[in-house]
N, C-alpha and C positions, 0 to 999 in steps of 0.2 A: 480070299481076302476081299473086304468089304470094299468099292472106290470109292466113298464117301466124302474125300478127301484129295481124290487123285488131283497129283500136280500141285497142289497148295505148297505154299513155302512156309516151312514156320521156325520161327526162332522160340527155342525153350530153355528158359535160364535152370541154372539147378538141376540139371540135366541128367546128373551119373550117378544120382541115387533116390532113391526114395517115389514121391510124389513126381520127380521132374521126369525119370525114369520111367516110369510107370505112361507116362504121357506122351513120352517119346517112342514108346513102342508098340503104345494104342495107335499115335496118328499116323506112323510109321506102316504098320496093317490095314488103316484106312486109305493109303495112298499117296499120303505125305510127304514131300522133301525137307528133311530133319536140318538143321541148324544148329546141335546140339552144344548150349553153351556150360560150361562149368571152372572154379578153383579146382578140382581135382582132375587133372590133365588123366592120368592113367582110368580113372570111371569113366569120363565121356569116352575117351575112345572104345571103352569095354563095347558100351552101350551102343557105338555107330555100328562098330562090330559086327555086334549081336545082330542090328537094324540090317546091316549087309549081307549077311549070311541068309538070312531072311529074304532078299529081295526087293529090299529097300532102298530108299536114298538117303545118306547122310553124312555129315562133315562132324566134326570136333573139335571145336574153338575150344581154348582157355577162357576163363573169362572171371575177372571180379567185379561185379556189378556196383560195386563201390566205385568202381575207375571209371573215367569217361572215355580214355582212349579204349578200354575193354568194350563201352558198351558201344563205340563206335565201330570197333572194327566186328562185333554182331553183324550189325547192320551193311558194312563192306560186305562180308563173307554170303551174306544173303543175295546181294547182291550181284556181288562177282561168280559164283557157282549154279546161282539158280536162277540170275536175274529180276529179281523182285521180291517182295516178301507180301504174303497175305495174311499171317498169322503170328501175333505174338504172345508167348507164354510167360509171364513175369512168375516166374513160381522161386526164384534164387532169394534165397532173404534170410537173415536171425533175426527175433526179437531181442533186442537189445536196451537194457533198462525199462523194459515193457513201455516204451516211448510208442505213442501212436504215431502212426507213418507219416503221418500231414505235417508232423512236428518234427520231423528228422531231417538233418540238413548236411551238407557232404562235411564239415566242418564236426561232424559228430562220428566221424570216422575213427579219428585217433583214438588208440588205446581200444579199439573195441573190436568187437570178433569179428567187424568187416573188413578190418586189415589184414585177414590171413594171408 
């Protein structure tokens, strides 16, 4: 295992599949204490799991990054477990109505795939 990372705290949205997945298990073998946030409660924990078996460190928050208390209590969890955070992965997201990001406002939540 590479340290390339040791000790860093990171929070990674979107966490229990795919792209976010992937990220958490790279920085996870670099050294990383995981943060691992996601809507799909049973993937992130897969994914700390997995991190743990390994020799890693990591937590499994819920999280929809729609919410504010969700993206607050990231930020506790980082906190409270590892004491600080040096790293953030914004990777949780849909495009939704192909709206650019600059243009999307919490208010464009209703009805759309960010309310799952």
């Amino acid at each position: 295992m590479s340290e390339r990372l040791k000790n860093k705290v990171v929070i990674i949205t979107g966490a229990a599949s795919g792209m976010g997945k992937a990220i958490a298990e790279l920085f996870a073998r670099q050294g990383a204490k995981i943060i691992a946030g996601d809507l799909n409660e049973d993937g992130v924990k897969s994914v700390v799991e997995k991190i743990k078996q390994a020799g890693g460190e990591a937590i499994a928050v819920k999280a929809n990054v729609a919410n504010q208390a969700d993206i607050d209590n990231l930020f506790s969890s980082a906190e409270n477990s590892f004491h600080g955070l040096d790293i953030l992965v914004n990777n949780a997201g849909i495009m939704d109505n192909m709206e650019p990001v600059a243009n999307v406002t919490d208010s464009d939540q209703n009805g759309s795939a960010f309310s799952q």
